[in-house]
SEMI-816980 format. One record per residue (C-alpha): x, y, z; residue in three letters. Coordinates in steps of 0.05 Angstrom, whole numbers. Layout:
N
       X       Y       Z  res
       X       Y       Z  ALA
...
***
This chain:
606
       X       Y       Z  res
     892    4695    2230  UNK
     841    4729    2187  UNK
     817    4721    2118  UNK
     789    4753    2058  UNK
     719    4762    2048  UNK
     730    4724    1974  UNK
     748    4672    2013  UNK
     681    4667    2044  UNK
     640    4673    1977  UNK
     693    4622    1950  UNK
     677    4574    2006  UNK
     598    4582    1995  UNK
     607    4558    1926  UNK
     651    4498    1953  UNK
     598    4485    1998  UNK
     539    4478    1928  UNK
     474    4495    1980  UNK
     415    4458    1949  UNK
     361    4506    1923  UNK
     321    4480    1972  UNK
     358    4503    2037  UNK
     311    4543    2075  UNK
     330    4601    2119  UNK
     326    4580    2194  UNK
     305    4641    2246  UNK
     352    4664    2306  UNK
     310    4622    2346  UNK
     309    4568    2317  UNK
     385    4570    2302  UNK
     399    4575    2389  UNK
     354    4512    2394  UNK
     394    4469    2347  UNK
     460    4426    2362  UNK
     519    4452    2329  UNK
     573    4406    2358  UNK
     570    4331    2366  UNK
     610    4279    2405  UNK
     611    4213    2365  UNK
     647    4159    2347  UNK
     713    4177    2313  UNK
     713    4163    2237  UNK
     791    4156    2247  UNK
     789    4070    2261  UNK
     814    4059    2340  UNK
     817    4127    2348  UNK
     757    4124    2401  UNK
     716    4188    2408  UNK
     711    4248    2353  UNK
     679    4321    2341  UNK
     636    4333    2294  UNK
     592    4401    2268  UNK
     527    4395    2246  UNK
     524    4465    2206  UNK
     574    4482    2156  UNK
     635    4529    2173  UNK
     668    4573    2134  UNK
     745    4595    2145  UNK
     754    4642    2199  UNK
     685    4618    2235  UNK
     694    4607    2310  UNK
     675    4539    2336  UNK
     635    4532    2395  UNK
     657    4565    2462  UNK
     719    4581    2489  UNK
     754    4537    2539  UNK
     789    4545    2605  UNK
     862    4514    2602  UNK
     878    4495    2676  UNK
     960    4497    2692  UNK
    1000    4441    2713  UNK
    1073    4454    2746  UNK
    1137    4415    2749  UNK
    1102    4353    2751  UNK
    1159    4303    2737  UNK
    1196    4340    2796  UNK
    1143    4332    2845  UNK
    1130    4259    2826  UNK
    1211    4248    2831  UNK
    1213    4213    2755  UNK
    1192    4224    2681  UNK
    1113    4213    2665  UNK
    1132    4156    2611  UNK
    1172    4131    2661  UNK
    1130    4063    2702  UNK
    1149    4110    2768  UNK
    1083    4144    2766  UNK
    1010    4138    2732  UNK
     994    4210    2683  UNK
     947    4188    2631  UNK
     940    4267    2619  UNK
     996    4275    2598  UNK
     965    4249    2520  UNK
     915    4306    2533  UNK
     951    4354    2560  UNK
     987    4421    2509  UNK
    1048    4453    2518  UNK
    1041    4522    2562  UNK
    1069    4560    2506  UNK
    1002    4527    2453  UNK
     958    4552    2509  UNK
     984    4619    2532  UNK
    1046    4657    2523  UNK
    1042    4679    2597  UNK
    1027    4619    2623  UNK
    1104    4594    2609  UNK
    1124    4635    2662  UNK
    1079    4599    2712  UNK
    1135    4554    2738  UNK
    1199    4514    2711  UNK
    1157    4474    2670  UNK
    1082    4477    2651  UNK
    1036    4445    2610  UNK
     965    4470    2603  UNK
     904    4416    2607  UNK
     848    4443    2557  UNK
     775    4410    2565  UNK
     735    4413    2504  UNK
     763    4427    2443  UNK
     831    4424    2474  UNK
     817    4350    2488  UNK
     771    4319    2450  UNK
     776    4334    2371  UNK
     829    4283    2344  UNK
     885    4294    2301  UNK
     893    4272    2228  UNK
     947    4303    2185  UNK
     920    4313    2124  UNK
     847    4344    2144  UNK
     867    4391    2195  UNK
     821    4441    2190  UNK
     809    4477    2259  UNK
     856    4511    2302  UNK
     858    4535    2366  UNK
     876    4614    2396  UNK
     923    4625    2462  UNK
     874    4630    2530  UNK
     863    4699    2561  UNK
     879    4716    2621  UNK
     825    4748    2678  UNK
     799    4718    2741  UNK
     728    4745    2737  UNK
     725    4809    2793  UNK
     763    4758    2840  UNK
     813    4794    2871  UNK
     875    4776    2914  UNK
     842    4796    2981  UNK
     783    4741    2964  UNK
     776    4669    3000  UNK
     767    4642    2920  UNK
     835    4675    2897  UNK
     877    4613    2868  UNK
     818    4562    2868  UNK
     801    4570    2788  UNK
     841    4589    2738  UNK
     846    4642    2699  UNK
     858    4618    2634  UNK
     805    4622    2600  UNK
     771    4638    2522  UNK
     814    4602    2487  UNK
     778    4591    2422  UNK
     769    4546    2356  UNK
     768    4571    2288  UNK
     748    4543    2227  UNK
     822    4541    2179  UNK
     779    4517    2118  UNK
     705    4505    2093  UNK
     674    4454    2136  UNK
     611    4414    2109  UNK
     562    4401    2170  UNK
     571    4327    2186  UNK
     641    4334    2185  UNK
     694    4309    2238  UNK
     737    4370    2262  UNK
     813    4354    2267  UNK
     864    4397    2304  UNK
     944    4391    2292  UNK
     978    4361    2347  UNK
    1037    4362    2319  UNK
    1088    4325    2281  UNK
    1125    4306    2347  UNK
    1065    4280    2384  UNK
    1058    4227    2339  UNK
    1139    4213    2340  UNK
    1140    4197    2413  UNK
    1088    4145    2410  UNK
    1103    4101    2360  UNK
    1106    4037    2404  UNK
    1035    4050    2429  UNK
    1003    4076    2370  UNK
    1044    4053    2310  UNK
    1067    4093    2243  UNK
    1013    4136    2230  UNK
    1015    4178    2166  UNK
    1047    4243    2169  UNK
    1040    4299    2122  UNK
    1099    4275    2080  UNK
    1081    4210    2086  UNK
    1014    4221    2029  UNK
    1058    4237    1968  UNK
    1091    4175    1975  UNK
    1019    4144    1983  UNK
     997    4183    1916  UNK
    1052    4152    1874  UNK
    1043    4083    1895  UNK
     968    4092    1874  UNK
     985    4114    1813  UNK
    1034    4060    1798  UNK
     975    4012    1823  UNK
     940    4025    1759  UNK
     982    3967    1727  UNK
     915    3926    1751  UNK
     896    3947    1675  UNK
     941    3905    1654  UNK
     930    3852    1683  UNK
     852    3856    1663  UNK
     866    3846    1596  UNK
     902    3782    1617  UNK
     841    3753    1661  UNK
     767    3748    1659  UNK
     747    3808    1703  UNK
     723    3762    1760  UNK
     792    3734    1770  UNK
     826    3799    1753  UNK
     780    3830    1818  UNK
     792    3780    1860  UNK
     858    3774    1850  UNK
     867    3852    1854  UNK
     825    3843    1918  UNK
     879    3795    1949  UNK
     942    3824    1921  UNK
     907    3895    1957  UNK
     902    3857    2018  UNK
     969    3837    2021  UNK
     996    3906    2008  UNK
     964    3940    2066  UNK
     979    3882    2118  UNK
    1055    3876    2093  UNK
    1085    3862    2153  UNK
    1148    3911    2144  UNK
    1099    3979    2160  UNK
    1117    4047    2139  UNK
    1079    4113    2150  UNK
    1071    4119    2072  UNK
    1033    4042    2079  UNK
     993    4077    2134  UNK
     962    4131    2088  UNK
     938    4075    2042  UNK
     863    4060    2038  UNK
     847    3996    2081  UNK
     806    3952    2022  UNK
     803    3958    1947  UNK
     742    3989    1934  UNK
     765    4049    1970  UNK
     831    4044    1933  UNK
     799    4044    1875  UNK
     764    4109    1896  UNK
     822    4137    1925  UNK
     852    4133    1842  UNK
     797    4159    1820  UNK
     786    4220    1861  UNK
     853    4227    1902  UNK
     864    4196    1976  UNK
     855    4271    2003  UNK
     781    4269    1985  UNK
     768    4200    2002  UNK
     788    4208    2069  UNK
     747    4277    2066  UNK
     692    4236    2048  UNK
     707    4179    2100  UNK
     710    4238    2155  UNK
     633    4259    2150  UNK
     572    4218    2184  UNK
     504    4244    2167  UNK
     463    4290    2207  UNK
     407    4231    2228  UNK
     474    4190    2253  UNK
     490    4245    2293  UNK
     420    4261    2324  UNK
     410    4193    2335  UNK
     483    4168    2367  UNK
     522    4231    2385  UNK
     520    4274    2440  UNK
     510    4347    2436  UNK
     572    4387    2460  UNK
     549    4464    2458  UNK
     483    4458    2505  UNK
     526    4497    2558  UNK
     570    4566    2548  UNK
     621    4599    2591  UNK
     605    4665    2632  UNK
     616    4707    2699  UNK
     584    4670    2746  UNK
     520    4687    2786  UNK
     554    4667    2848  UNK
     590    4704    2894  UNK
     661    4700    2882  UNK
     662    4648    2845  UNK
     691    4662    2784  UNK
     653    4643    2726  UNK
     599    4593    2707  UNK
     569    4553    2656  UNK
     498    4564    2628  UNK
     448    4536    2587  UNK
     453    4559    2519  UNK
     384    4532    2501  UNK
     323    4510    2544  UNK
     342    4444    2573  UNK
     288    4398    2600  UNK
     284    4362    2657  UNK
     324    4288    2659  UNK
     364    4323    2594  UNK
     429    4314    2581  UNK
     461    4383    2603  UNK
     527    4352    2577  UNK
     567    4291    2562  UNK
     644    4292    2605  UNK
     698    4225    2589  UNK
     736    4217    2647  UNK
     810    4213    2647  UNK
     832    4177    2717  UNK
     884    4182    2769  UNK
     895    4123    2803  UNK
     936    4150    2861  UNK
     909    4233    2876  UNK
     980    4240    2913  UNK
    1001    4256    2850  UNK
     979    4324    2855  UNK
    1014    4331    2912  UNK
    1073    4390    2923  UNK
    1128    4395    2958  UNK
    1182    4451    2978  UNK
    1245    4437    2942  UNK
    1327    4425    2978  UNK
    1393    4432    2951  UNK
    1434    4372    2957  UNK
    1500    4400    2996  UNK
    1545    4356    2943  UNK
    1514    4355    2869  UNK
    1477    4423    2880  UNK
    1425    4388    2843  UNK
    1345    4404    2874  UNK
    1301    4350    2901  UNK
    1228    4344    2930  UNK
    1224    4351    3007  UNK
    1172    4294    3029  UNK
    1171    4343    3103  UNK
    1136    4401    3068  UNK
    1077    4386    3027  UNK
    1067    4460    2998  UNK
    1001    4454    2961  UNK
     964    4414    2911  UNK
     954    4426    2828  UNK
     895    4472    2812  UNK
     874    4410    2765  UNK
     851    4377    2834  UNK
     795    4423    2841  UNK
     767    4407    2776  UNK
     764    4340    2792  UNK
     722    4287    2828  UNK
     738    4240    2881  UNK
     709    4199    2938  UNK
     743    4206    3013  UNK
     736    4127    3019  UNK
     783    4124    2954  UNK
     852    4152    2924  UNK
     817    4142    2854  UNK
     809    4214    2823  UNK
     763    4224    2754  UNK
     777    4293    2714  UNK
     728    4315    2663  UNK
     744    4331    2592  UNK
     677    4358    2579  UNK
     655    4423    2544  UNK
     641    4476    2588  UNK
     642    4430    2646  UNK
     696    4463    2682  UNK
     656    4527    2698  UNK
     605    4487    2727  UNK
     594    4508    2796  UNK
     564    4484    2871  UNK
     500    4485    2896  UNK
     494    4459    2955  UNK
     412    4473    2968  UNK
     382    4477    2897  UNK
     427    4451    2840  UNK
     388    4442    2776  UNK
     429    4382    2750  UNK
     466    4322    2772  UNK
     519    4280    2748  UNK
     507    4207    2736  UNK
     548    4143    2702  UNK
     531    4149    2627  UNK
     500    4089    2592  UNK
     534    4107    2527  UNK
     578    4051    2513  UNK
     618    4102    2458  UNK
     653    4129    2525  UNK
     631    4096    2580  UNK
     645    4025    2609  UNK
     613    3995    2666  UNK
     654    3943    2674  UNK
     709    3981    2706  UNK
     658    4008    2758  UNK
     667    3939    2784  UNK
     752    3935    2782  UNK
     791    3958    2843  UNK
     827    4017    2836  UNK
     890    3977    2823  UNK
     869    3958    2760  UNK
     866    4030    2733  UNK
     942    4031    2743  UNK
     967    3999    2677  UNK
     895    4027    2636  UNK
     925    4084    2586  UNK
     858    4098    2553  UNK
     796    4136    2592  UNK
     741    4077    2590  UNK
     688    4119    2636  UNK
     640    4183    2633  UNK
     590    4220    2668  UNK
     536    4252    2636  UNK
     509    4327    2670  UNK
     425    4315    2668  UNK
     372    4365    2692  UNK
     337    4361    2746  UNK
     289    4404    2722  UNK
     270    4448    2674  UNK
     328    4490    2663  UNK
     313    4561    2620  UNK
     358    4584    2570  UNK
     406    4632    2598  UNK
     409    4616    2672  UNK
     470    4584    2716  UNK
     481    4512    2714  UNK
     505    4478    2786  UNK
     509    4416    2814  UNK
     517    4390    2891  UNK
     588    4378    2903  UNK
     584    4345    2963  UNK
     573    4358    3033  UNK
     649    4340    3042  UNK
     666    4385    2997  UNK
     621    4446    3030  UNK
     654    4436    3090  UNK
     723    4442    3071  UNK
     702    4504    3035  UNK
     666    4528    3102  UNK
     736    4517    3142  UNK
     781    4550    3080  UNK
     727    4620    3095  UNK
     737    4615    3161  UNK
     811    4600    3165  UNK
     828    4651    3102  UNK
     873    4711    3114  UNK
     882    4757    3050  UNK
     959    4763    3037  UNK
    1001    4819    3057  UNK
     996    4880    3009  UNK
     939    4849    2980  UNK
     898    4926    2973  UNK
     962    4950    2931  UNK
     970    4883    2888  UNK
     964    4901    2811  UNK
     958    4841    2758  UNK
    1011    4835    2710  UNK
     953    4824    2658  UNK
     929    4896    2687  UNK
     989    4931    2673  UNK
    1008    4898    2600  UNK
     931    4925    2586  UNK
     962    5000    2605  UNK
    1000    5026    2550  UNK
     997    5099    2557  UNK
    1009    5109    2632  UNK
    1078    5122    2650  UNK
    1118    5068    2682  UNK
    1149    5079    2747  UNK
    1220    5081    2750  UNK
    1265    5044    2802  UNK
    1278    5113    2840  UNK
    1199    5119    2845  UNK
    1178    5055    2876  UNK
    1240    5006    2883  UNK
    1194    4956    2897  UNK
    1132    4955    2843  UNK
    1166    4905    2800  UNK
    1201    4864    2848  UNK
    1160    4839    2892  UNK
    1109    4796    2843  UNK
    1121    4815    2776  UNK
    1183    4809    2720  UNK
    1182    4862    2668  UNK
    1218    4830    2598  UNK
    1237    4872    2535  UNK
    1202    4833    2481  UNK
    1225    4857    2414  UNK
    1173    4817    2373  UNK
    1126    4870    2405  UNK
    1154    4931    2368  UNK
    1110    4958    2316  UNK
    1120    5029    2315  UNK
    1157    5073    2266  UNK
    1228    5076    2265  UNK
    1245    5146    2282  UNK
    1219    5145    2354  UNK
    1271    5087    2371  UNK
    1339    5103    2361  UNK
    1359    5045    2398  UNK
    1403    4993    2356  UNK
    1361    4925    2358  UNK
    1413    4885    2320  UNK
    1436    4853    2379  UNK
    1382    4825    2413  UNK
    1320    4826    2359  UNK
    1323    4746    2363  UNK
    1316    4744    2438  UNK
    1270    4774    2500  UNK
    1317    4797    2553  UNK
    1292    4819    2626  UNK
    1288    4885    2654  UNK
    1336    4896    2718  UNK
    1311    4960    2732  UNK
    1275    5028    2697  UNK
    1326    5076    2701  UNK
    1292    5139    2667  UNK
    1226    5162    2634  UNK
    1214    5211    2575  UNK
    1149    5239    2551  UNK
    1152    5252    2479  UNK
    1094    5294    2441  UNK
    1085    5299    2368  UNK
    1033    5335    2334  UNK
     965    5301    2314  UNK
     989    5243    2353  UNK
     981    5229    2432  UNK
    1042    5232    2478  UNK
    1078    5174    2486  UNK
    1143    5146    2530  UNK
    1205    5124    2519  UNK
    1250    5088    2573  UNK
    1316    5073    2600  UNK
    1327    5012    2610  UNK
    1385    4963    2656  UNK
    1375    4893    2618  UNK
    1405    4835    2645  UNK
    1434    4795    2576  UNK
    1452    4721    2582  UNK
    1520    4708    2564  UNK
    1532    4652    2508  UNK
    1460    4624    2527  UNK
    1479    4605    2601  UNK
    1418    4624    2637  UNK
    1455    4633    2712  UNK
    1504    4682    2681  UNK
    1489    4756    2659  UNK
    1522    4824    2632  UNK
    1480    4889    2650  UNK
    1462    4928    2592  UNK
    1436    4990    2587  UNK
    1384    5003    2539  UNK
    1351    5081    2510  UNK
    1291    5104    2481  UNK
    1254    5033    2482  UNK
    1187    5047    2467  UNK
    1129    5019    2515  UNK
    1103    4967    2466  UNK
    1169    4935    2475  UNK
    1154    4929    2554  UNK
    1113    4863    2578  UNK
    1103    4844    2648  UNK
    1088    4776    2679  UNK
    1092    4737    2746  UNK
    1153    4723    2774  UNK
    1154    4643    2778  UNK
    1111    4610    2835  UNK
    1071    4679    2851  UNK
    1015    4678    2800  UNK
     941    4664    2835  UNK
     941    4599    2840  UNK
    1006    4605    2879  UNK
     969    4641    2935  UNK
     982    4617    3008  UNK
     915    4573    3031  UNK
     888    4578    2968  UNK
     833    4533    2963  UNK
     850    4460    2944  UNK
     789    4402    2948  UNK
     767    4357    2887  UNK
     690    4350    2877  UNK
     656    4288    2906  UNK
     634    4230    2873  UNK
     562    4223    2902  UNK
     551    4163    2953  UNK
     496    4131    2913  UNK
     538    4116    2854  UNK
     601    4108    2878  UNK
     629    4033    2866  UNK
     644    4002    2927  UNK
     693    3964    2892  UNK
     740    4029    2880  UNK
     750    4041    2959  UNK
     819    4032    2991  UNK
     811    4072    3049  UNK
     838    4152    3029  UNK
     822    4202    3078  UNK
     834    4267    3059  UNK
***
């Protein structure tokens, strides 16, 4: 989304800079905290975002953020995740594939994407929604398919945040999750306002006003504290509504709320002040993403400002898996008599990618995933790491008690009541690679998966589909040229929605199928076309294979002239993208022995 430069200068006057605002120097603008974790200002809605500069529309937010995919998870587990069959407290934190990454849909039968940072921890409030979020892109860093560290990272990656409206610094950022988030969890979380839900709000307000009235019937001390009661009694009226929701909680914000409108005092309620936010937040942007110092390993994180030693390098909540065989997959059979697939206990085929971003002890089956920023692309060290990770003492996300609860107990907890905090353990300059130690455990299964790794057949010849969707003036191959190119790993799909060309150089008739995406069978023929001040271009022949009335296991074959390349994507066939790879690495990080409870161990050897 872009947007016009007046709206810029429109938001500047919004924003009514004192005179006194002096210009800061680039220096000085790298050394100070733009993002905070705090307290939410939403009530029970735990933690909460927050920028400490002012944002205009359009202005990117921090860093981008890796999403990490999860497959067929409800298959694998043999249930639904708000079933009581197994534990997925991700599942709140977790977007659809489709919010993260067009490609990423085609991962598997079902995918969701987890997103650390601003994918996770900004909250949600209907009416101030004012970042958003771009689709991930899609490299893995110079890794290639013949490399041991093909599979173990994801490629997802850069998915950014974007200011949708001005943004005064102290303000809580809010991202939509969606009407239907909130839908589905109305027995845990009640009738919280939706967008429709303020009008209805607005008019009771206004109808509220009869309080005039009945001042000129009272002394004004009665008439208040009356007011005050009959206010009370409003908001805690036991029949609830999602309209009641979007009231104010007390009078005097009521009152307020007629005044000015509940839209700005919520606006108002949203914002902390800078000194609250030095002095009991957490800053979120000391760390940014990059390509990674390390030898295949993918990318890093590193310190976006000098970091001293014992400094918090970053704060990470810690969602937690009670049981890690829930990561487990297995190879699927057809039952002989309902035709229907199942899991096949025999043949354990792999583990989720989200295992490797996660941290475990080899005493315990008790798993703890980061949601921090940045603290995905943090990588081992297994000599000379410059920071650690250590229980926070922040109570805002971080509860000791449960260091002291078996790991039983995390098995009916729905909220994430722990958190590590990265520290230095030295002086780390701006600029260079952050690592921790993962664990000797974890260096030597890494030492086994080099020395056991065999690169995959055809693995010199292997082209990305991201590659080839990035080539759109080399000729496409056609089946008679290689009968093979496009079958082996990769689906081609016409994608109408990707035309935008002029009409005379396709002749085809779109009518038919503009509303859907339909995949290629085959490329029957090529033609190089040439017109003068432009640069050639191809059109293609195409064998489609069209669903017939919707029904995905029955197709007609239709052929298809003069499509233009624009309309040609490519993407993995399902179950062959990276992380699909055969060995590729699996192994969460460990939780180091000198803080790990001895209360959590019930004997898990990996």
């Amino acid at each position: 989304m872009r947007f016009l430069p007046s709206i810029r200068v429109l938001a500047s006057a919004i924003f009514c800079f004192s005179a006194s605002t002096s210009p800061t120097s680039a220096d000085d603008d790298t050394k100070k905290c733009k993002l905070y974790l705090a307290k939410s200002t939403i009530p029970n809605a735990g933690l909460g975002v927050f920028t400490s500069i002012n944002l205009f529309p359009n202005d990117s937010i921090g860093y981008g953020d890796p999403a990490i995919p999860i497959v067929d998870m409800d298959f694998h587990n043999d249930g639904s995740s708000s079933a009581e069959d197994y534990h997925w407290l991700l599942d709140d934190y977790n977007w659809k594939a489709s919010a993260a990454g067009y490609f990423m849909e085609a991962e598997a039968e079902k995918t969701s994407a987890h997103v650390s940072g601003m994918g996770a921890m900004p909250n949600c409030h209907m009416r101030l929604k004012n970042i958003v979020e771009s689709v991930n892109e899609y490299d893995t860093a110079g890794v290639t398919r013949g490399d041991p560290g093909i599979g173990a990272f994801t490629g997802y990656h850069n998915r950014k945040t974007f200011a949708i409206k001005p943004i005064e610094a102290g303000q809580e950022l809010f991202v939509d999750y969606g009407k239907q988030w909130f839908l589905t969890r109305e027995n845990d979380m009640g009738l919280v306002p939706l967008v429709e839900s303020y009008p209805i709000a607005t008019k009771f307000l206004d109808h509220f006003r009869l309080k005039d009235f009945l001042e000129r019937l009272m002394f004004s001390r009665e008439s208040e504290e009356l007011m005050s009661d009959l206010w009370e009694l409003i908001v805690r009226f036991p029949y609830k509504s999602r309209p009641q929701s979007a009231l104010p909680k007390n009078l005097n914000t009521a009152k307020k709320a007629i005044e000015r409108g509940i839209y700005q005092t919520e606006l108002w309620q949203s914002t902390r002040s800078l000194d609250e936010l030095e002095r009991d937040g957490k800053c979120l942007d000391n760390i940014r993403p990059g390509n990674s110092t390390i030898s295949g390993a993918g990318r890093g994180a590193f310190a976006a400002r000098f970091l001293p030693k014992g400094s918090l390098v970053a704060p990470a909540p810690l969602l937690h898996v009670p049981d890690r065989d829930i990561l487990n997959m297995y190879a699927d059979k057809i039952d002989p008599f309902t035709q229907e697939e199942y899991r096949d206990f025999s043949k354990l085929t792999g583990r989720q990618l989200l295992l490797n971003y996660c941290f475990g002890h080899r005493s315990s089956s008790l798993l703890l995933c980061p949601y921090g920023f940045q603290t995905a692309f943090i990588n081992h060290n297994g000599i000379s790491p410059n920071a650690k990770v250590i229980w926070s003492t922040d109570s805002m996300y971080h509860n000791s008690s449960f260091l002291e609860q078996p790991v039983k107990h995390f098995d009916n907890v729905w909220r994430p009541f722990l958190g590590f905090d990265y520290v230095a353990l030295r002086d780390i300059q701006e600029g260079e690679e952050i690592t921790i130690n993962y664990g000797a455990h974890w260096e030597q299964a890494w030492t086994a998966h080099l020395q056991s790794w065999v690169p995959p057949i055809g693995y010199e010849k292997f082209v990305p589909p991201q590659v080839l969707n990035a080539d759109r003036t080399s000729p496409l191959r056609t089946f008679d040229e290689d009968e093979t190119m496009y079958t082996d790993h990769i689906d081609l799909y016409c994608e109408f929605s990707n035309i935008s060309i002029k009409k005379q150089k396709s002749e085809w008739d779109q009518d038919e199928f503009n509303t859907n995406d339909h995949k290629v069978y085959r490329i029957l023929e090529r033609t190089k076309n040439h017109e003068e001040g432009e640069p050639d271009y191809y059109l293609y022949t195409l064998d489609l294979l069209v669903e017939i009335d919707g029904n995905a296991e029955k197709f007609m074959l239709y052929t298809l002239t003069n499509v233009p390349r624009e309309a040609i994507s490519f993407y993995y066939k399902r179950y062959h993208s990276d992380m699909f790879v055969s060995g590729a690495f699996r192994h969460e990080m460990m939780i180091p022995d000198d803080i790990f409870p001895s209360a959590w161990k019930n004997i898990y050897l990996s």
